[in-house]
FIKOLVO-616444 format. One record per residue (C-alpha): residue in one letter; y, z, x negated. Coordinates in pm, whole numbers, plus 50000, padded with zeros to 5 digits. Each point is the difference from the previous one (the first is absolute). Example, Ala and Ser with C-alpha at 12.3 -4.5 7.8 and 13.67 -1.06 7.14 Angstrom:
% FIKOLVO-616444
+--------+-------+-------+-------+
: residu :    c2 :    c3 :    c1 :
+--------+-------+-------+-------+
:      a : 49550 : 50780 : 48770 :
:      s : 50344 : 49934 : 49863 :
+--------+-------+-------+-------+
//
This chain:
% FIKOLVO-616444
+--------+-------+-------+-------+
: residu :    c2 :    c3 :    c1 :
+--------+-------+-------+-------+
:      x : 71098 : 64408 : 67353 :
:      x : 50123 : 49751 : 49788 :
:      x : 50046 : 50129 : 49555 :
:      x : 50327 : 50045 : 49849 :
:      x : 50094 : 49959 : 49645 :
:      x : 50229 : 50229 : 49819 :
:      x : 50055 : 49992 : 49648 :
:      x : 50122 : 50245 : 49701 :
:      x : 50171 : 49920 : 49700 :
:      x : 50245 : 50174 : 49796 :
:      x : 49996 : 50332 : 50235 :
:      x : 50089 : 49853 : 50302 :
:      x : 49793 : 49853 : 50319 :
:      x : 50060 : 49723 : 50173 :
:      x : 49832 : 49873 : 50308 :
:      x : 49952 : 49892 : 50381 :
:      x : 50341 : 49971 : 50236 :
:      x : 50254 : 50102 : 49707 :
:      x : 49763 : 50324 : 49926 :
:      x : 50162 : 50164 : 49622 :
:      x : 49950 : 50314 : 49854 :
:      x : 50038 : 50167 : 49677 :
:      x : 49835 : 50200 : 49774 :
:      x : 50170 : 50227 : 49832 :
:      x : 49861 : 50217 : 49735 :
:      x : 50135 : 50350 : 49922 :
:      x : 49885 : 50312 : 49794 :
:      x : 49782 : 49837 : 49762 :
:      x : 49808 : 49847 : 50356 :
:      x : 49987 : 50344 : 50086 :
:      x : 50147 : 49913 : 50295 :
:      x : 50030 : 49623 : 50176 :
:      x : 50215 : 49851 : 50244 :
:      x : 49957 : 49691 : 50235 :
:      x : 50281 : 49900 : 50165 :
:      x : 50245 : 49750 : 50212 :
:      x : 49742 : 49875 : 50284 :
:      x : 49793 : 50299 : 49975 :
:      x : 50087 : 50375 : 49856 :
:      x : 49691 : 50142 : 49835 :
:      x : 50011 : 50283 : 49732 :
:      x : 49669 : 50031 : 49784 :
:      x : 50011 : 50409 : 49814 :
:      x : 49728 : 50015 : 49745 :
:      x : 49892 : 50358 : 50066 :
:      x : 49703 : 50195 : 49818 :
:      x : 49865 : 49662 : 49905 :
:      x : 50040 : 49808 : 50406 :
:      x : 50320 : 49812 : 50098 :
:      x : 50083 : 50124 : 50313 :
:      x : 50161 : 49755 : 50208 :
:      x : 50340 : 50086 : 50258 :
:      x : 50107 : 49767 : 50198 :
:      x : 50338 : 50025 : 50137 :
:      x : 49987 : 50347 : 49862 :
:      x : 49665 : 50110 : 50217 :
:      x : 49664 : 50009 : 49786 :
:      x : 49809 : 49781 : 50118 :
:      x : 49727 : 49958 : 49733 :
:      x : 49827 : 50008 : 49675 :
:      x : 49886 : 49771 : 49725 :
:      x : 49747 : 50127 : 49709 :
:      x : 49911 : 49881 : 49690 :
:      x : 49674 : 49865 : 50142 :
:      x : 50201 : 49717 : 50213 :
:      x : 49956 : 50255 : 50314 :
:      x : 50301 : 49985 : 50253 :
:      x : 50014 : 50169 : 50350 :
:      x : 50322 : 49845 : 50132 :
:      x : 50075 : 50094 : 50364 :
:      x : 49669 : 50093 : 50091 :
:      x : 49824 : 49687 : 49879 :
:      x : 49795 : 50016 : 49650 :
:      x : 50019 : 49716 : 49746 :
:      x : 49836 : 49939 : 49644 :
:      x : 49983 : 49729 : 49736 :
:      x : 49639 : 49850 : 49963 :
:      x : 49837 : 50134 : 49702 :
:      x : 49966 : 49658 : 49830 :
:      x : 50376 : 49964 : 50049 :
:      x : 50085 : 50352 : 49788 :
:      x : 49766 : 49878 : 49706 :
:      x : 50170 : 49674 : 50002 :
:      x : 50351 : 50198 : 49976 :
:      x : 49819 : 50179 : 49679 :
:      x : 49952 : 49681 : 49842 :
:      x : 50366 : 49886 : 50050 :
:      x : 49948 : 49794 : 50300 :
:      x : 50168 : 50015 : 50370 :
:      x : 49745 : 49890 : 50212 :
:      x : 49885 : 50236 : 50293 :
:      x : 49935 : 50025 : 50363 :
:      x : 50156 : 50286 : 50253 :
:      x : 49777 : 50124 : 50240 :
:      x : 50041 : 50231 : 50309 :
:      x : 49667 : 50134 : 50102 :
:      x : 49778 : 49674 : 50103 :
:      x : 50353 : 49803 : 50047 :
:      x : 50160 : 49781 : 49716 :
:      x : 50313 : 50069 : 49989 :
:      x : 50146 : 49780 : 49655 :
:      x : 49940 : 49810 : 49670 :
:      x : 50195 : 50020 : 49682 :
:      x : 49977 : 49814 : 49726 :
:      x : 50281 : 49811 : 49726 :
:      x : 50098 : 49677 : 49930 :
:      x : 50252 : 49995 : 49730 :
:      x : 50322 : 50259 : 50034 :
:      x : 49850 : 50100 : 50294 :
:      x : 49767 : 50214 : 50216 :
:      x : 49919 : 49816 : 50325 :
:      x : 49899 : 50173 : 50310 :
:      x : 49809 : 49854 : 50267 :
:      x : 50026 : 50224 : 50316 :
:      x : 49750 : 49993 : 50252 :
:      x : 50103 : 50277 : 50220 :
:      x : 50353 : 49984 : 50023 :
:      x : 50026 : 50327 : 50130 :
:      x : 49913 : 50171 : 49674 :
:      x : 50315 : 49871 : 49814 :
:      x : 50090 : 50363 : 49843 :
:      x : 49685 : 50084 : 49892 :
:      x : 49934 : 49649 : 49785 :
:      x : 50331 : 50062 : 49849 :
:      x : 49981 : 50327 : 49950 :
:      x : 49675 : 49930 : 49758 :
:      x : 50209 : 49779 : 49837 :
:      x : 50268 : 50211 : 49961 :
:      x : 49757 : 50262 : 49833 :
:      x : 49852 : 49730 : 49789 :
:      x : 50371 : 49838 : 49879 :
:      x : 49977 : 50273 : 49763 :
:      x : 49743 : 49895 : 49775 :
:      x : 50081 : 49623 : 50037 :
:      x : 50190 : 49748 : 49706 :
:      x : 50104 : 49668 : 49970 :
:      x : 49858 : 49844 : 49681 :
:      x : 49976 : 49591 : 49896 :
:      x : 50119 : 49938 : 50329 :
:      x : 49734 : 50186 : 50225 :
:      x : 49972 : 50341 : 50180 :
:      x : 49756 : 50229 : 49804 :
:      x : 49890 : 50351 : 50048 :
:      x : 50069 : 50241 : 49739 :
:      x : 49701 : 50192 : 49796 :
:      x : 50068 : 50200 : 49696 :
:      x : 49591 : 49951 : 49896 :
:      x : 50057 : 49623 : 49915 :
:      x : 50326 : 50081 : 49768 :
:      x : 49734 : 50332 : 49845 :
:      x : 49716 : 49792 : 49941 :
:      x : 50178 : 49760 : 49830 :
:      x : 50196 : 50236 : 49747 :
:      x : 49600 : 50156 : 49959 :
:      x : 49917 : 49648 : 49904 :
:      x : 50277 : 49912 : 49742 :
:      x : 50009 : 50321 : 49880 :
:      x : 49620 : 49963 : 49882 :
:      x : 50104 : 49624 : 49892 :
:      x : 50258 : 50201 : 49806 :
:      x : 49740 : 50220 : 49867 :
:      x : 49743 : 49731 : 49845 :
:      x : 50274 : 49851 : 49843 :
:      x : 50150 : 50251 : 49818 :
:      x : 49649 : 50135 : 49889 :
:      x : 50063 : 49873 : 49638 :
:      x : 50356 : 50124 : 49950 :
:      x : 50087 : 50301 : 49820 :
:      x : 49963 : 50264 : 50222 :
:      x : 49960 : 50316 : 50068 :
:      x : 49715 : 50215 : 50250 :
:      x : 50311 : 50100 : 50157 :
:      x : 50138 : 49699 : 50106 :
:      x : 49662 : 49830 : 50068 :
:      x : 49918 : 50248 : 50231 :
:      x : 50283 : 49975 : 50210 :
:      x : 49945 : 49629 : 50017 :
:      x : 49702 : 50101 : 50147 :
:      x : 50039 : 50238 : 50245 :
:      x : 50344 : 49829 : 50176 :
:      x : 49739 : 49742 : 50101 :
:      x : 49753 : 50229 : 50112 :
:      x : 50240 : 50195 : 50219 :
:      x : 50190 : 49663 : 50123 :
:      x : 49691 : 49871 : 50129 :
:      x : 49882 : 50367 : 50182 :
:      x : 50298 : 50024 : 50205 :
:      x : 49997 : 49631 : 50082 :
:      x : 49613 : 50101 : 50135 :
:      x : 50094 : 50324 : 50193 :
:      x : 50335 : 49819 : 50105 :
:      x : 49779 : 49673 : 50141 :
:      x : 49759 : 50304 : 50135 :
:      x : 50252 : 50194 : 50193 :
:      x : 50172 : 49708 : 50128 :
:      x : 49693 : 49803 : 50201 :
:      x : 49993 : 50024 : 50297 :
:      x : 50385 : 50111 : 50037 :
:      x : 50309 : 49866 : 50170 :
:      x : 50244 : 50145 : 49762 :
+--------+-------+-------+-------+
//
């Protein structure tokens, strides 16, 4: 069968023969709607979104990329979730032995290149999961991490450190200089740590 493109930008998808739908946040992404061409409604639920279409379940998604949609199982190559942990949107869908789509960004936004058409909902429902942790910054679509942000308040917090060395100051204050680094740039490790090798 011949690919489709669809692409994402700005919560909404756009596509093949007039396809649109929106995603709509709610609940602090507690909860996530698609809707107008399709009516999906992702339930994050003891740490799975559970997916109801047209009010049925019909589905899960875990944080591993996982998803069981309508009997068929899908998952995000492993190279594709690291990538996503480095801030880049560049992954392959996969359905057993069967590709099903490609992802990756130019610019604003997230193109998706469809090879089985057929599997529509559950390509945009991975993107609906992922729109949570995504940005625009200078122009292009990045992925959020908190490590980058923690290792680099680690890093000028030491700067900050070594330069102050020969004010006045006292034990006190020096050691707080030097453990706000310390514990910036642990929770930037476990953070990185818990989040390979996850979908959200």
């Amino acid at each position: 069968m011949p690919e489709e493109m669809y692409t994402y930008s700005d919560h909404k998808i756009t596509g093949e023969n007039g396809f649109s739908a929106e995603i709509i946040p709610g609940n602090h992404w507690k909860e996530i709607s698609i809707e107008d061409s399709i009516n999906v409604k992702l339930s994050l639920e003891n740490g799975v979104y559970i997916i109801r279409h047209n009010f049925l379940e019909e589905g899960y998604v875990r944080k591993n990329s996982a998803m069981e949609y309508e009997g068929n199982n899908f998952i995000i190559d492993p190279q594709g979730l690291k990538n996503l942990n480095s801030n880049k949107i560049n992954f392959d869908i996969t359905s057993g032995d069967e590709h099903v789509a490609f992802i990756n960004v130019f610019r604003k936004e997230i193109n998706i290149d469809l090879d089985e058409p057929k599997y529509i909902i559950p390509v945009i429902i991975y993107i609906a999961v992922l729109s949570r942790r995504l940005k625009i910054f200078g122009g292009k679509v990045h992925v959020k991490n908190w490590s980058g942000p923690l290792l680099s308040l680690s890093v000028s917090m030491f700067g900050g450190l070594i330069t102050t060395g020969g004010l006045n100051m006292g034990k006190t204050e020096q050691l707080i200089l030097l453990l706000v680094p310390i514990a910036a740039l642990t929770i930037s490790l476990f953070y990185y740590i818990l989040r390979r090798g996850k979908l959200f």
